[in-house]
C-alpha positions in Angstrom: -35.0 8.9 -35.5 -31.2 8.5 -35.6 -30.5 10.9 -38.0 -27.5 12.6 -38.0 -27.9 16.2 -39.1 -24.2 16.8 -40.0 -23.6 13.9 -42.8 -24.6 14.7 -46.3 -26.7 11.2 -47.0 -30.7 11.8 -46.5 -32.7 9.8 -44.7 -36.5 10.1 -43.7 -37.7 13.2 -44.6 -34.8 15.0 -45.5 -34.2 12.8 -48.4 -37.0 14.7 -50.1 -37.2 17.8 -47.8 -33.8 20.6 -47.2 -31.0 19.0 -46.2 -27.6 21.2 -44.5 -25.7 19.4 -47.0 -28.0 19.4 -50.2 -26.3 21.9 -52.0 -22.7 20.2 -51.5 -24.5 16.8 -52.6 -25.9 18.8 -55.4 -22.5 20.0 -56.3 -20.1 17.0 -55.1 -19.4 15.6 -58.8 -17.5 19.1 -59.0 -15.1 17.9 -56.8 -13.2 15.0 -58.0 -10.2 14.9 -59.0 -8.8 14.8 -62.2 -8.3 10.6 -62.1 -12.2 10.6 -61.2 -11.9 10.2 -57.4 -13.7 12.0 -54.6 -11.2 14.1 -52.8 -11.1 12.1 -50.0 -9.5 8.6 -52.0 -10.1 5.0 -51.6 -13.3 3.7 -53.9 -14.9 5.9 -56.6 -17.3 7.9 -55.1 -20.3 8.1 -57.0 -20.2 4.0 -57.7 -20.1 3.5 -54.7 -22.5 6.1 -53.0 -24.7 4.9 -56.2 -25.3 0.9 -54.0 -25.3 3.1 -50.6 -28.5 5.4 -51.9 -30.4 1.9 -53.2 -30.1 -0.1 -50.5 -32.3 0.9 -47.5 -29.8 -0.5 -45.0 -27.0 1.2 -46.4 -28.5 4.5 -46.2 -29.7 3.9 -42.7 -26.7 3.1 -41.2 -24.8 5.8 -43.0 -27.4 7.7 -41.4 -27.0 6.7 -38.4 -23.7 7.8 -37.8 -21.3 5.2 -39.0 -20.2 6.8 -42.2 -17.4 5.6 -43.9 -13.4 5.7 -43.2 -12.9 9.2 -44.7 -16.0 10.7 -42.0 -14.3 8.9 -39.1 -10.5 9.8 -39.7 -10.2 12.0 -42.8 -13.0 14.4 -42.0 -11.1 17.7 -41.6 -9.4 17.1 -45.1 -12.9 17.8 -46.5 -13.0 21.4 -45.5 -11.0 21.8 -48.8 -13.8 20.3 -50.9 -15.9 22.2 -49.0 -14.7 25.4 -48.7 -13.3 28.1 -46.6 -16.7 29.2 -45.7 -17.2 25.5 -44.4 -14.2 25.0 -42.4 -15.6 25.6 -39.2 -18.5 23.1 -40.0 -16.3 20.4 -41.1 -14.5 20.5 -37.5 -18.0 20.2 -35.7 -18.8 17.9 -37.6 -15.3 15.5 -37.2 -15.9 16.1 -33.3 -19.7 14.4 -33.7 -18.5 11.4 -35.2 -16.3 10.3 -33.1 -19.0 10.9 -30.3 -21.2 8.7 -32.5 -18.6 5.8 -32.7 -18.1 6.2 -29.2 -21.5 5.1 -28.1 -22.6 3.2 -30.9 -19.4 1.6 -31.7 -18.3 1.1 -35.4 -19.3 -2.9 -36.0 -21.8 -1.5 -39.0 -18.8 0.1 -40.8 -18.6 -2.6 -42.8 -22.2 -1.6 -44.8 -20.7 1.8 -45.8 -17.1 1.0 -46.6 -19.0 -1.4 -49.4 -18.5 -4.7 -50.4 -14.9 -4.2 -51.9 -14.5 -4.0 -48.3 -16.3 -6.6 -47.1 -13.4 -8.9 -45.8 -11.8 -6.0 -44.1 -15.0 -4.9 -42.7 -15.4 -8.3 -41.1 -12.0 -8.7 -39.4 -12.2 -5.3 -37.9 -15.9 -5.8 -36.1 -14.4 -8.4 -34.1 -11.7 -6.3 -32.6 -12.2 -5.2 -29.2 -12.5 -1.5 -28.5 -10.7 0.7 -25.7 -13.0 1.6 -22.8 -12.3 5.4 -23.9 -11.5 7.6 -26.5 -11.9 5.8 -30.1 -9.7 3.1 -32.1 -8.8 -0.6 -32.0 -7.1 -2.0 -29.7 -4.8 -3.7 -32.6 -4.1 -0.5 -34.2 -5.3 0.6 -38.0 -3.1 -1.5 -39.9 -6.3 -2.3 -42.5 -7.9 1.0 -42.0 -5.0 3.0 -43.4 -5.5 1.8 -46.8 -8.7 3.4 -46.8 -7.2 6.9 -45.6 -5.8 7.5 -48.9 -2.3 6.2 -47.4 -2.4 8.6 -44.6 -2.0 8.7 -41.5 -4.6 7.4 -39.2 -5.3 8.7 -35.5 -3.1 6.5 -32.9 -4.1 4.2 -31.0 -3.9 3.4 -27.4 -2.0 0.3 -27.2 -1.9 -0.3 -23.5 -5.2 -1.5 -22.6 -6.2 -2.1 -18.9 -8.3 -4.5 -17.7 -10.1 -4.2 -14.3 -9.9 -7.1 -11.6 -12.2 -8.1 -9.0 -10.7 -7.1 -5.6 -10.6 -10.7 -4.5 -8.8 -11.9 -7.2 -6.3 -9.3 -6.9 -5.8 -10.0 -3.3 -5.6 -13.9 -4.6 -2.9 -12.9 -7.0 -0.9 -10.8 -4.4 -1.0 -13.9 -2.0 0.0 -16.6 -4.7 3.4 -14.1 -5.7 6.6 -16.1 -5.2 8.8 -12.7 -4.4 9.0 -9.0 -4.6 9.5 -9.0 -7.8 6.5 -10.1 -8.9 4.7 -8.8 -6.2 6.1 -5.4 -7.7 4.8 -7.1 -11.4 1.4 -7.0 -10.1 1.3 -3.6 -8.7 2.6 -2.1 -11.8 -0.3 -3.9 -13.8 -2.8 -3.4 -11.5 -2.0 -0.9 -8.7 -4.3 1.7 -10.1 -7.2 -0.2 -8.9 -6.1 -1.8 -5.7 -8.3 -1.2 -2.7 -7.1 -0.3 1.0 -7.8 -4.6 1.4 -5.5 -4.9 -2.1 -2.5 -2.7 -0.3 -2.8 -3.7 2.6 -2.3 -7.2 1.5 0.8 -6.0 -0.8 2.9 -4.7 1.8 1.9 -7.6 4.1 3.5 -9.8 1.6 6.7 -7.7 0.7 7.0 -7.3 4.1 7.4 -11.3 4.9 9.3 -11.6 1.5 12.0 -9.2 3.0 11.8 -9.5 6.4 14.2 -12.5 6.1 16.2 -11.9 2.9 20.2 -10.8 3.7 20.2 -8.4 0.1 17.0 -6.6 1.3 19.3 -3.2 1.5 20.2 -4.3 -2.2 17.1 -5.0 -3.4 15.6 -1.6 -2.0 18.3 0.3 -3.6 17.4 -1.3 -6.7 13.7 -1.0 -6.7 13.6 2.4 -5.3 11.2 4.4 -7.5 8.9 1.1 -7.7 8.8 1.3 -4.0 8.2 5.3 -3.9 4.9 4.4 -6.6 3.4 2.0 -4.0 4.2 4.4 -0.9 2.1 7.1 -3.3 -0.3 5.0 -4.0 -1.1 3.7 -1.0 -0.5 7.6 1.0 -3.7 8.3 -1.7 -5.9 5.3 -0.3 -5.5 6.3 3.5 -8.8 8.3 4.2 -10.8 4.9 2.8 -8.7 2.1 4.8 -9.4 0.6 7.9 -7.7 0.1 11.2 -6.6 -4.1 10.1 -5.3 -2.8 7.0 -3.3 0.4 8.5 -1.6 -1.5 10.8 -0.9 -4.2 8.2 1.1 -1.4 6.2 2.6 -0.3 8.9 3.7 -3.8 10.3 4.7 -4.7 6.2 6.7 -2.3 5.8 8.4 -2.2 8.6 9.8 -5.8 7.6 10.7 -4.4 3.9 13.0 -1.9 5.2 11.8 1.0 3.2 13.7 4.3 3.5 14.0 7.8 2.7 11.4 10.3 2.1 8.9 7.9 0.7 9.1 6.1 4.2 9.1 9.0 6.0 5.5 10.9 4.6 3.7 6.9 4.5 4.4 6.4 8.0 3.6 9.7 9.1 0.0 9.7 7.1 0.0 6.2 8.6 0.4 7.8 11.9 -2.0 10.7 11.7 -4.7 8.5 10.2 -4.7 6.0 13.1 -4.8 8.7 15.5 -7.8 10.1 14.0 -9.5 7.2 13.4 -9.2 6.1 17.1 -7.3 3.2 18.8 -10.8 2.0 20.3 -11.4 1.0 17.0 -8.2 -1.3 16.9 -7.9 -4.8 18.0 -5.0 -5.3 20.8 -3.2 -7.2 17.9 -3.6 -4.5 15.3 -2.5 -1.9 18.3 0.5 -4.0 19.2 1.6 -4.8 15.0 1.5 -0.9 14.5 3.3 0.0 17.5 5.7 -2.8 16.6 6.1 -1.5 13.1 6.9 2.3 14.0 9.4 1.0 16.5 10.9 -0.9 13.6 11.3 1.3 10.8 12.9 3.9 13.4 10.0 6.5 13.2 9.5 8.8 16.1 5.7 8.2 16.7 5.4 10.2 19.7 1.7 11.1 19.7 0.9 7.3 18.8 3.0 5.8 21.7 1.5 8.3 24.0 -1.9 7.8 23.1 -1.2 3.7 23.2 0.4 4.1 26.5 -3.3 5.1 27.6 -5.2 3.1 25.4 -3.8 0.0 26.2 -3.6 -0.4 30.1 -7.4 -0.2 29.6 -7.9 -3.7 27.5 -4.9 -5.4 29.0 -7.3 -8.5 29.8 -7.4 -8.5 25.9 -4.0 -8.7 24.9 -2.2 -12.2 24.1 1.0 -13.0 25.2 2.2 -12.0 21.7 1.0 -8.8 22.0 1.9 -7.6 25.4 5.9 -8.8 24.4 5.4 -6.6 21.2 4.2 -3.8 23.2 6.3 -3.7 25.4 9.8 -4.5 23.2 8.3 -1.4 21.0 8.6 1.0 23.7 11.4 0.0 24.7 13.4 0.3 21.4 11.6 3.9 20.5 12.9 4.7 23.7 9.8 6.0 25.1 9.0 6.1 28.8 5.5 4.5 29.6 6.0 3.4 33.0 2.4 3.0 34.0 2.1 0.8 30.7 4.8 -1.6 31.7 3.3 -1.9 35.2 0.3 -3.1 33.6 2.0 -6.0 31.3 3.8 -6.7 34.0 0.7 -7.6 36.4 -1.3 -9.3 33.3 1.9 -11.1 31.7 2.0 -13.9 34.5 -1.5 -15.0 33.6 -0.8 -16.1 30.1 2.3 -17.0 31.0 1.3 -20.7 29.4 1.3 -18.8 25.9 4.8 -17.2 25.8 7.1 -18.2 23.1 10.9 -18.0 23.9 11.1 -15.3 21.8 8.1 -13.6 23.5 10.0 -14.3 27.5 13.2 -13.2 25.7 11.8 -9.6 24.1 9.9 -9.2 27.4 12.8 -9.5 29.7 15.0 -7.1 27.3 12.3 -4.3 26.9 12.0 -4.4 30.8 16.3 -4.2 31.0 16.4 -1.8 28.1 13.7 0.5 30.3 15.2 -0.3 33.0 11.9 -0.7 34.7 12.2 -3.4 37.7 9.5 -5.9 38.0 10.9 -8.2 40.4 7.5 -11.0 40.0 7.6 -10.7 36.7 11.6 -11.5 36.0 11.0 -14.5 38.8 7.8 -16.3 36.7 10.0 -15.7 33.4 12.9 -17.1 34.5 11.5 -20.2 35.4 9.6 -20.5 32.4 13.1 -20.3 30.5 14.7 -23.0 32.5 11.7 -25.5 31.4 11.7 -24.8 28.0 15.7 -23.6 27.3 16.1 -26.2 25.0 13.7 -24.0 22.4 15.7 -20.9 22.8 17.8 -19.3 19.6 21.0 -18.8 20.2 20.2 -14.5 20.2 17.1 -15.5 22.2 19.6 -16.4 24.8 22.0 -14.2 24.6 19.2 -11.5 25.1 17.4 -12.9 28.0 21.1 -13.3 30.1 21.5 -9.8 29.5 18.8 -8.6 30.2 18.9 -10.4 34.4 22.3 -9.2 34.2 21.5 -5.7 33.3 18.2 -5.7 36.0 20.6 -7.3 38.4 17.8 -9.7 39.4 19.2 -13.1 40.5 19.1 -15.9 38.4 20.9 -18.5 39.4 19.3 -20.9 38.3 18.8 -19.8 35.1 22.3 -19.2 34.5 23.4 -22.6 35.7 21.2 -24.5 33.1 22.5 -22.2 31.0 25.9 -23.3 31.4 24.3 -26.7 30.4 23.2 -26.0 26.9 25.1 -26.8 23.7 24.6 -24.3 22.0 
């Protein structure tokens, strides 16, 4: 059991019975060289093979497939010593062994390379291995000594490490910028989930939303951006509808552009659609609609199919959302009438949860549509005079316009307006 039929050291039966490679070992003191080595260098070969055939161990574990340096890396130069006639076998063979180390590892290389070795030996069992193919993760430094001073197979120096989901999305939320945010998709982008991305561009989106070089840094980080646009244009099918819209809504806010943009939002686009809007929250409707409206992408099908969605669920929309809705349409420049009438009839209601900039984006999506809603601009306007004192200066200057524009009096409004220091 264990025995390898393709190395020359017996074991079992075929110690005393036929063995493939009797005749060779019959014949292998024909093969040194002239200063008494075995063809394929390091220690002499019969001194040492001498300790490997007393010692039970030994011969087991050359046996079982962990043969020495010159039958893990060197194996091919053997055909020589061999001959023509066995060149073929040699390759089979070279090919089996590094199967063999594969599974079993080579930790018990240290019994075969002897105990002139031993120190060597000992160093390299404690490396750790690369999850596939076969070498070190620190290279062959030691090893080559024993190839005779050639060249060893290379190594694959870049190991990767897999995460835990939730510790990835911890990492993404503890980032201080894009930068590193970019850092950590690099590293470990390869085995982010739909949860992972969406989580990402969530975070680049509030790292950018705000930041006056954001043209800059795009420019800059251009083909980084493109990788997570891939990456995340590959993960689509699996996501679901709180992460879409996240992506959508994120990156929105980073201002990505070009043709990267262009095929994320439109996979973003035709993978809401068919995965339904009844299967999105009101807030997750309203984010994505937001985020196409933002990033200047003609969403057509979405805004029609949201323009009959929603009207249906009003009762569940915040305040939040029905100003994001409705300032979305408005800037994509798509007609919903029958949509507007709806927030317009619900808005009053939870009128106690509108933030100025919620009155002021109402008011201008209703003037930008010019869609007259005469209750509506009166119960707004009066919540702006009480609370006019936690406008932004823009928040203002929007909501003016936008009575002006609508031509709905205001009088009153525009008095305490005149109040304000701004």
């Amino acid at each position: 059991k264990g025995c390898n039929p393709w190395h020359h050291v017996g074991c079992g039966e075929s110690e005393r019975g036929w063995h493939p490679h009797q005749e060779w070992n019959d014949r292998r003191g024909e093969h040194q060289n002239s200063d008494g080595k075995q063809p394929w260098g390091g220690v002499q070969g019969d001194e040492r093979r001498g300790r490997a055939y007393q010692d039970p161990r030994q011969r087991r574990a050359m046996c079982n497939g962990d043969m020495d340096e010159q039958l893990a890396w060197g194996m091919s130069r053997d055909s020589a010593a061999w001959g023509e006639d066995n060149q073929e076998h040699a390759q089979h063979a070279q090919e089996h062994l590094r199967n063999e180390q594969h599974t079993r590892g080579m930790s018990r290389n240290s019994i075969a390379w002897g105990e002139d070795n031993q120190q060597y030996a000992q160093q390299h069992t404690q490396r750790r291995f690369q999850p596939h193919g076969w070498g070190v993760q620190r290279g062959f430094a030691g090893a080559a000594a024993h190839c005779g001073g050639l060249s060893c197979p290379p190594t694959q120096s870049n190991e990767r490490q897999k995460v835990s989901a939730p510790l990835l999305t911890s990492f993404i939320s503890k980032a201080e910028g894009p930068d590193k945010l970019l850092e950590i998709f690099e590293e470990h982008g390869w085995q982010m989930n739909h949860i992972n991305l969406g989580s990402l561009w969530n975070k680049l989106g509030n790292k950018l939303r705000n930041d006056r070089r954001r043209t800059e840094w795009q420019a800059a980080h251009s083909e980084e951006m493109n990788s997570v646009a891939s990456t995340t244009i590959a993960h689509l099918p699996h996501m679901n509808p709180q992460a879409l819209a996240n992506i959508v809504h994120g990156a929105a806010h980073t201002g990505l552009v070009g043709e990267a943009a262009n095929q994320l939002l439109c996979g973003l686009e035709r993978e809401i659609l068919k995965q339904g809007l009844s299967m999105f929250k009101p807030q997750e409707l309203a984010n994505a609609t937001w985020g196409f409206a933002t990033a200047g992408h003609k969403a057509a099908a979405l805004f029609d199919a949201v323009a009959l969605e929603a009207p249906c669920r009003m009762a569940q929309f915040q305040a939040q959302n029905l100003a994001n809705i409705a300032w979305a349409f408005a800037t994509a420049a798509h007609e919903a009438p029958a949509l507007l009438d709806a927030i317009a009839a619900h808005a009053p209601a939870k009128l106690a949860d509108f933030v100025p900039q919620a009155i002021a984006n109402t008011i201008w999506a209703f003037a930008t549509a010019n869609h007259e809603a005469h209750e509506l601009c009166n119960v707004l306007q009066g919540e702006a005079i009480a609370r006019l004192h936690d406008f932004k200066p823009q928040e203002l200057s929007n909501t003016v316009w936008a009575y002006a524009t609508l031509a709905h009096p205001a009088p009153q409004l525009f008095e305490a307006m005149g109040q304000v220091d701004l």
